[in-house]
N, C-alpha and C positions, 0 to 999 in steps of 0.2 A: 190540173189546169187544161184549159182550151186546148192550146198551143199554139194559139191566135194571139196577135197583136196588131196595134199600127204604129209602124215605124217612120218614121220622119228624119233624114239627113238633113242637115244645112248646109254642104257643100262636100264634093268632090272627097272621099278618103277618109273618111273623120277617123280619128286619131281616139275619140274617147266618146263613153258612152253615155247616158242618164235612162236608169231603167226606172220606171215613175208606175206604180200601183195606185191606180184610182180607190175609191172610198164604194160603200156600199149599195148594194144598189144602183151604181153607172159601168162604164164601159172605158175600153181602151180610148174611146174620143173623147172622154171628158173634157182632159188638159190639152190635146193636140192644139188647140188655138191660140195659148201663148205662146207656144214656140217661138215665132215671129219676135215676141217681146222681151224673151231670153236669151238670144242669141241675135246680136246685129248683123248689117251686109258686112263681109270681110272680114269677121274674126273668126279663130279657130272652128273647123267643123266639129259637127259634133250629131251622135247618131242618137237619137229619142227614141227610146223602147215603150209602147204603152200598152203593157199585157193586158188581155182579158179575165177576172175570173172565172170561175166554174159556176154553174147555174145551181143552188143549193136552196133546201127549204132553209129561211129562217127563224130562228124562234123570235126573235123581237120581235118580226112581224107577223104574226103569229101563225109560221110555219108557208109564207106565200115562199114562192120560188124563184130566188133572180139570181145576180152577180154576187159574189160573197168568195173573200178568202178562208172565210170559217164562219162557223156559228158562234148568232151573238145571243147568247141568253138574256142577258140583259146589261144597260149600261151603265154598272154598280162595279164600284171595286171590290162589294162582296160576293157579286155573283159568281157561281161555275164558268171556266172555259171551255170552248172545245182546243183541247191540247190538241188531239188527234188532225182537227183540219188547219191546225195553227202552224203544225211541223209537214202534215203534205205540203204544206205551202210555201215553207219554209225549205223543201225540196224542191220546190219547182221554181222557187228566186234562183237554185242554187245552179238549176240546169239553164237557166236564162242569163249569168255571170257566164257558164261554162260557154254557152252559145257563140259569147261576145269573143272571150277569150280564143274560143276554135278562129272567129272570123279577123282575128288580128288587134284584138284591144285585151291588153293587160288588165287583170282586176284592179292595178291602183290607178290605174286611168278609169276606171265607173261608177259612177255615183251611182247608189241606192235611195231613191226618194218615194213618197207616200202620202196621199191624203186621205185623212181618218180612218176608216178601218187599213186602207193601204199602208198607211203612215204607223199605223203598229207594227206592220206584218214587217214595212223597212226597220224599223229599231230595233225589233226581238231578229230580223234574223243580220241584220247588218254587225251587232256586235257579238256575233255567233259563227262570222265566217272565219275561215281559215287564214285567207288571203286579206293583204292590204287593199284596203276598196279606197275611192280619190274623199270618200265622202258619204255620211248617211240624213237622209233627210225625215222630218216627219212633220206635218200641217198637222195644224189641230188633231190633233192623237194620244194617245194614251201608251203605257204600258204595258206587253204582254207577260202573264205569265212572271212577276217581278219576282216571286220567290226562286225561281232560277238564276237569276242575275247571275249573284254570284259565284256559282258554281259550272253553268255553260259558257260564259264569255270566252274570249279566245284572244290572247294576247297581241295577235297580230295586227287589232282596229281600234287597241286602246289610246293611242295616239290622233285615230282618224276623225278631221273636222266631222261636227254634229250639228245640224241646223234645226232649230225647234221653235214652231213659231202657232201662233192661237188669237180667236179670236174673245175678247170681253167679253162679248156678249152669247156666245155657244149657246144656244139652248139643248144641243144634241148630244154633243162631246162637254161637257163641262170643265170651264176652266180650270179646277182645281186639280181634274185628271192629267194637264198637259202638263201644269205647275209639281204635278206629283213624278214624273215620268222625266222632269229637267233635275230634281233631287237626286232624285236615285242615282242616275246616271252622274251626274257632277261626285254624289259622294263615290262612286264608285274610279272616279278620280280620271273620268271622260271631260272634254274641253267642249260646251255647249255653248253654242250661241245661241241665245234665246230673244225671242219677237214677240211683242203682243199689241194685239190691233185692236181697235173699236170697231169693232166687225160681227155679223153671229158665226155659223159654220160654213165658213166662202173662203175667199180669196180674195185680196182686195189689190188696188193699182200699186202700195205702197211696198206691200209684203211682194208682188212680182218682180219690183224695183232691187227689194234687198236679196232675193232669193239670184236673180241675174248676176251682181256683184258678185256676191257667195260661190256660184257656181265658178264666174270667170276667174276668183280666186282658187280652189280647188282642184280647176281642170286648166 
């Protein structure tokens, strides 16, 4: 990882965190403009982490070089992963919890969120941590690496609220991967709250709406 971000406070000390992993191909500024919409004047602060990834060829694109938490061979559940940039990465969420943690914010005070590739890289290593985290989030996302489930999980986040939420109309992420990724996880005896929007691969006003709720519940 970079070891760039943009961070955004909403007031004076925040108390807790939201470290948010953009999707393929953008930047730590993606989401920085809800903020405003997630957090009102006068409730709790709260400190918005919005890492960079590392600049990688991709193979879906066929090998051009941008933002990427890993390589995406393709977007099949039967396709190959890159394991190998799935767990640096999944290392470098881990020093970015620690980061929080040195500056005064407990792991169960930090939500883990993500949109699409991000929103993978939060579920595969959110319930992989050690620590209680407030909360792990995933937008329209998929599954990493699901034949690991259940043998890396880690008892500490089985309990922790999971927000999972998709749009109908995905042409990118297909619906059927996010609906695969809310199974596992529920059979795995995790408590999912699951969204679906008439939406393609965005964000829409209704999901920012429930996502705000969620969080002010959480944190």
């Amino acid at each position: 990882m970079s070891g760039e971000s943009v961070e955004i406070e909403t007031g004076r000390d925040p108390a807790a965190a939201v470290i948010w992993l953009h999707g393929l191909g953008a930047d730590g500024h993606d989401f920085e403009p809800i903020v405003p919409e997630l957090v009102r004047p006068g409730e709790r602060a709260l400190r918005f982490v919005f890492p960079h990834a590392p600049i990688r060829p991709v193979t879906l694109n066929s090998g051009y070089a941008m933002r990427a938490w890993y390589d995406i061979i393709a977007l099949d559940r039967r396709a190959p992963q890159d394991e190998s940039g799935i767990r640096a990465s999944q290392a470098a969420i881990t020093a970015l919890i620690r980061r929080e943690n040195a500056r005064g914010i407990p792991s169960e005070r930090i939500v883990l969120a993500g949109f699409s590739q991000g929103g993978a890289l939060a579920l595969f290593a959110g319930v992989r941590y050690p620590e209680t985290l407030a909360g792990i989030m995933g937008l329209s996302c998929y599954q990493l690496l699901g034949h690991s489930l259940a043998t890396e999980r880690l008892p500490a986040n089985q309990a922790t609220p999971i927000f999972l939420a998709h749009g109908l109309e995905d042409p990118v992420v297909a619906p059927v991967l996010g609906e695969e990724a809310r199974r596992q996880l529920a059979a795995a005896g995790y408590g999912v709250e699951w969204h679906a929007y008439s939406m393609p691969h965005a964000v829409c006003a209704q999901e920012v709406t429930d996502i705000a709720a969620w969080l002010h519940r959480v944190l």
